[in-house]
Phi, psi and omega in degrees: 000108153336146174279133206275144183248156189266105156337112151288309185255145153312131107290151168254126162217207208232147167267102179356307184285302210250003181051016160284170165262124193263112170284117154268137185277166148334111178101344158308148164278146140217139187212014130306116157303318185301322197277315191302277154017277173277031184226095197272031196221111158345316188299320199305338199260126167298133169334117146297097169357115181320161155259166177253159195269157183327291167326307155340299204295318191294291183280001150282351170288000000 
């Protein structure tokens, strides 16, 4: 299962099953691929965390 990314901005998109029109707000989670898809403008995305490296994680425990 894809990692779900967190919204900056409201969007609008279409829901898969039911062909509505969805608003999602800023802070939203999404982690349907389907949904993820249509929301193609960078901006759209909250900054993803660095990641750390294996080695970090061993030494931050």
């Amino acid at each position: 299962m894809p990692a779900a990314r967190t919204l900056a901005t409201a969007v609008f998109v279409t829901d898969p099953k039911t062909h509505e029109t969805l608003l999602l707000q800023p802070g939203s989670e999404v982690s349907d691929p389907a949904i993820t898809e249509q929301i193609t403008h960078p901006d759209a995305w909250a900054p993803e965390p660095p990641r750390q490296s294996r080695r970090g994680k061993a030494e931050a425990a």
